[in-house]
C-alpha positions in Angstrom: 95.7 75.8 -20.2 93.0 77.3 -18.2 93.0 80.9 -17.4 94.1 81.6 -14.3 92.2 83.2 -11.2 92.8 86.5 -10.3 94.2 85.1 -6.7 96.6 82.9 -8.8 98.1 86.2 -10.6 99.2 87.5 -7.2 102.7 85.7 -6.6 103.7 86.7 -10.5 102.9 90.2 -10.1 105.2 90.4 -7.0 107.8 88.5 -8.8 108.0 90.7 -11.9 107.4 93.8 -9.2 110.4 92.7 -6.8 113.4 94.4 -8.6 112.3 97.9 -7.8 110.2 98.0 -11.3 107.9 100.9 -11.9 105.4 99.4 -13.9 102.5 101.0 -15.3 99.3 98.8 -15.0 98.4 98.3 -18.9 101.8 96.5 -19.3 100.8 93.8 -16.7 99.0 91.6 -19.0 101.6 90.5 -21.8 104.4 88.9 -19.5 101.5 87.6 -16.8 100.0 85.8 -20.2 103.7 84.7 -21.2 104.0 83.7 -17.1 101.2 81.4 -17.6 101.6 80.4 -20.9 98.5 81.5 -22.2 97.3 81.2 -26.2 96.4 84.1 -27.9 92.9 82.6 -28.3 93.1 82.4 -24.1 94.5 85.6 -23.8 91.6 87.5 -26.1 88.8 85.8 -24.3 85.7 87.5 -23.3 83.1 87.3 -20.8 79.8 86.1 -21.5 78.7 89.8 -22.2 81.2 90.2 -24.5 82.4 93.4 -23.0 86.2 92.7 -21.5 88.8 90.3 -21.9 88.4 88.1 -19.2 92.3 87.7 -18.5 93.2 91.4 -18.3 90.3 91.6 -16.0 91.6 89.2 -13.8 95.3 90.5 -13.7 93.4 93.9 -12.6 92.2 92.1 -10.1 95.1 91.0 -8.9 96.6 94.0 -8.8 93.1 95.8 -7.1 93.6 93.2 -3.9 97.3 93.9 -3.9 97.0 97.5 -3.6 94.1 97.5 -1.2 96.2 94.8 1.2 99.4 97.4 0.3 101.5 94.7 -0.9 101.7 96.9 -4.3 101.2 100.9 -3.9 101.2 103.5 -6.8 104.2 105.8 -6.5 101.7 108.0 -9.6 98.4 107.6 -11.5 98.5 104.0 -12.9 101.8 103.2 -12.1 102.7 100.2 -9.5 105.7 99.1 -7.3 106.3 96.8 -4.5 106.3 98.2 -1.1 108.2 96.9 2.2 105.8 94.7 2.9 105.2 93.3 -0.4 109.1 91.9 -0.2 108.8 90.7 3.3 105.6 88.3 2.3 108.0 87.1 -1.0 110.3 85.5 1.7 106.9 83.5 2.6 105.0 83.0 -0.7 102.4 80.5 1.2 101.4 83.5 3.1 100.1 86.0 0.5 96.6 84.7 0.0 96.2 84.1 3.6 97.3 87.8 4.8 95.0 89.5 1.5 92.1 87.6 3.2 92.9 88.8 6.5 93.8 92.4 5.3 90.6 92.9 3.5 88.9 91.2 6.0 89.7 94.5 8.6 88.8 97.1 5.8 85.3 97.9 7.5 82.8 100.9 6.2 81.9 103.3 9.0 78.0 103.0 7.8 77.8 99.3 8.0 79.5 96.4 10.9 79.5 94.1 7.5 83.1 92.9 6.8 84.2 92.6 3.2 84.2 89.5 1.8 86.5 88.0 -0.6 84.6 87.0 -3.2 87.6 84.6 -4.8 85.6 82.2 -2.4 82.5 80.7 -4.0 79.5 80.3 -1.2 77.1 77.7 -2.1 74.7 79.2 0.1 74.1 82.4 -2.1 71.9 82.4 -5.3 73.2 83.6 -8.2 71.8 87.2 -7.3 73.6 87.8 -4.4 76.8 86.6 -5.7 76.0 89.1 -8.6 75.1 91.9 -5.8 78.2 90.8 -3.7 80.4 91.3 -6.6 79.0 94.8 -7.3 80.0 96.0 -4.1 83.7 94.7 -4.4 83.8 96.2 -7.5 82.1 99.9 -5.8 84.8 99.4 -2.9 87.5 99.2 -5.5 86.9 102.1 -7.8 86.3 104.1 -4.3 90.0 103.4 -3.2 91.1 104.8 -6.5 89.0 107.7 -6.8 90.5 108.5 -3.4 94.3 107.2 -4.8 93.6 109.7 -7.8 92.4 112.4 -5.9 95.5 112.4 -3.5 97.7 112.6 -6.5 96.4 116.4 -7.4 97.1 119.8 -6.1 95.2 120.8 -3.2 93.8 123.7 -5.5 92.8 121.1 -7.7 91.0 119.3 -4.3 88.8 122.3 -3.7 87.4 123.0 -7.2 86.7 119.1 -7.3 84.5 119.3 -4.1 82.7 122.4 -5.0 81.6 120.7 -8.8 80.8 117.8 -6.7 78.3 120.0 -4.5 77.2 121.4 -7.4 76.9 118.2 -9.5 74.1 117.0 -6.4 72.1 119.9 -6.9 73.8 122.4 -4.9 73.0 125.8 -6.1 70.4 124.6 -8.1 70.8 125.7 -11.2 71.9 129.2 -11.1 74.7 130.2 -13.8 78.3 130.1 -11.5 76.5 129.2 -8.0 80.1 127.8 -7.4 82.8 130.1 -6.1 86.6 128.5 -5.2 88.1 131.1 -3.0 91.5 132.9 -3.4 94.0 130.5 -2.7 96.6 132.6 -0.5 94.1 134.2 1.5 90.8 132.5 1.6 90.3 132.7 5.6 89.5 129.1 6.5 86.9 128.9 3.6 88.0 127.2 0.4 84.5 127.4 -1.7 81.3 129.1 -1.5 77.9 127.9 -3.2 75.3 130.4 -3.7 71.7 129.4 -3.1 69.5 131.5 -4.7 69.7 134.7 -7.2 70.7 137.4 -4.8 73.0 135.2 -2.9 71.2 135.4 0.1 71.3 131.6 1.3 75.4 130.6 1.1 77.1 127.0 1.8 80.8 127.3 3.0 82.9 124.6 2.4 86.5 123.7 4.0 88.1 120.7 2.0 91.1 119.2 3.5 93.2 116.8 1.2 94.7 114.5 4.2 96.5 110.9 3.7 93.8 108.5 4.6 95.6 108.0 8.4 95.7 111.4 9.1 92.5 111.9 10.6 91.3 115.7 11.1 91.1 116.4 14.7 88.4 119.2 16.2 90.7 121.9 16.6 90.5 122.2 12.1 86.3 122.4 12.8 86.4 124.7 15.4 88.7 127.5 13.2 86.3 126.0 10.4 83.5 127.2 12.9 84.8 130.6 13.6 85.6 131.2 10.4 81.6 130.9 9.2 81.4 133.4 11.8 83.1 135.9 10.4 81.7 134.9 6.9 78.4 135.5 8.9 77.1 132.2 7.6 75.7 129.1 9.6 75.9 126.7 7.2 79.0 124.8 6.5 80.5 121.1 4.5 83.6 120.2 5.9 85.0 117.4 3.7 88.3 115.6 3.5 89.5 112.1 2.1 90.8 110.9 5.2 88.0 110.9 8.3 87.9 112.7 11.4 88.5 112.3 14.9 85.7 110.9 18.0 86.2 114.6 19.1 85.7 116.3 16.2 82.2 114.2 15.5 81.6 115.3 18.6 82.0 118.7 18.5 80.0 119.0 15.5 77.2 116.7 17.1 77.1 119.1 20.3 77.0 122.6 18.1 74.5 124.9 19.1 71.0 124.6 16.7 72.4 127.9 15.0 75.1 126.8 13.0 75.0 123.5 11.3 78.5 121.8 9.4 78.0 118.5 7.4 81.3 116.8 8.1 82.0 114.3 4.7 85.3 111.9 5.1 86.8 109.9 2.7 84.7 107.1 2.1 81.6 109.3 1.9 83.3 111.7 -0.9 84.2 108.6 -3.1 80.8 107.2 -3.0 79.0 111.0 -3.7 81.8 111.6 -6.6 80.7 107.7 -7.9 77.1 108.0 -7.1 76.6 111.3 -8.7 79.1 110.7 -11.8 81.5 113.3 -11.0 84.3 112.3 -13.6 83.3 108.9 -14.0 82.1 106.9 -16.6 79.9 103.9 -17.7 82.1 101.6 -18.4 79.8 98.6 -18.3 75.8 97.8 -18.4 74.5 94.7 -17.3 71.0 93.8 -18.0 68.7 91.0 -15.9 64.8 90.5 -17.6 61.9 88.6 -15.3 58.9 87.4 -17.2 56.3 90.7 -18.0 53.2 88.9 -16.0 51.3 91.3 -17.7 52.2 90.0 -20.8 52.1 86.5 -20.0 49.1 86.2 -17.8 46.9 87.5 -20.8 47.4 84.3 -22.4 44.8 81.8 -22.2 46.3 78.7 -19.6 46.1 75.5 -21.2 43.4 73.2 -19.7 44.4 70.4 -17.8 42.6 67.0 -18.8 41.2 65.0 -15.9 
């Protein structure tokens, strides 16, 4: 048979999820191939590239859009269940695809009015290339949910050595040997890292990281303790960053701060993208390459004449 689309895995997954199974996600593939009957020639089936097996991609897929619409959630690293809401859409099964499309649909960046689009759709409108560049931001928007997943899964010790590598990994501190200090945990005084600037560590970035669930939003009383705090440091620079996002009123406060004291506020969305962009425990896991004609190359050879 023909292997199925990733928006055809869906209502299998939530079937084989619907007992209460803990399931972790590698273990997906053989009894969605055995749902759909697949060969073993089907099953092992690459992509043009040659790179990945075009089934197991698309059961990742799956599971990627059910976790972002929270059908699915991960009770650990790489490890799925159903949620509540994932056994109330079972009752409706016609519903699933309709409510993913809808869910996603809402998720909206804070840097762009853009809405997601599912790209299970085919738009006839687009060339090739912006189908290709569409997909490539699905895929970012993914991997940026599960940095933050992963992230929320460690210590917040762990949180606050992460965000001062990160700082470090973007040039932070330049390259001075241990530019990167994580403060004592039990008494740190509002500051949970320090990067040095320069040699004598005369120029000093503070940074406050807050590891929040994604809807619990850090309000301006946390910045204005994160505030005093550089004061007594006697520093005026300071990165507040947290995976969640923070209040109108605490944007505003920092917007309003006296020309003194300037604090870079980084939420959730902007510390996934940094941590992906700068290739803070990621890795390549795919190259993709697209040629155009050298007109250099080409336009050195002689035309042929055209006979009247």
């Amino acid at each position: 048979m023909t292997i199925p689309k990733h928006n055809e895995i869906r209502l299998p997954i939530l079937n084989l999820l619907k007992n209460g199974a803990q399931i972790q996600i590698r273990d997906f593939v053989g009894p969605m191939a055995n749902c759909f009957n697949l060969t073993e020639e089907e099953k092992s089936k690459k992509y043009a590239s040659g790179q990945k097996d075009k089934f197991a991609n698309r059961v990742f897929w799956a599971l990627s859009y059910l976790n972002m619409s929270s059908l699915i959630q991960k009770p650990k690293r790489g490890v799925y269940e159903i949620s509540e809401k994932g056994l109330e859409l079972l009752k409706t099964p016609d519903r699933i695809d309709t409510y993913i499309k809808k869910k996603l649909t809402k998720r909206k960046t804070k840097q762009s009015d853009k809405k997601l689009e599912d790209i299970s759709e085919k738009n006839s409108e687009l060339t090739p290339r912006e189908v290709l560049s569409n997909a490539y931001e699905e895929i970012q928007q993914s991997i940026f949910s599960e940095i933050l997943d992963t992230i929320l899964l460690k210590s917040p010790k762990e949180f606050e050595g992460l965000v001062v590598q990160l700082l470090q990994k973007m040039g932070y501190g330049g390259k001075l040997k241990n530019s990167g200090i994580v403060t004592q945990y039990s008494n740190d005084k509002g500051i949970d890292g320090i990067i040095k600037e320069d040699v004598l560590g005369l120029g000093r970035i503070h940074i406050q990281a807050k590891r929040y669930k994604q809807n619990s939003n850090v309000p301006r009383e946390d910045i204005q303790k994160f505030v005093g705090a550089l004061a007594v440091a006697q520093s005026n620079k300071g990165v507040f960053i947290t995976t969640s996002n923070f209040t109108k009123g605490a944007n505003e406060y920092v917007k309003n701060l006296n020309a003194t004291t300037t604090i870079v506020l980084i939420n959730g969305e902007k510390l996934a993208k940094f941590i992906y962009d700068f290739g803070l425990g990621m890795q390549v896991e795919e190259t993709i390459e697209i040629k155009k004609l050298d007109s250099d190359f080409w336009d050195n050879m002689e035309d042929e004449k055209v006979r009247s």
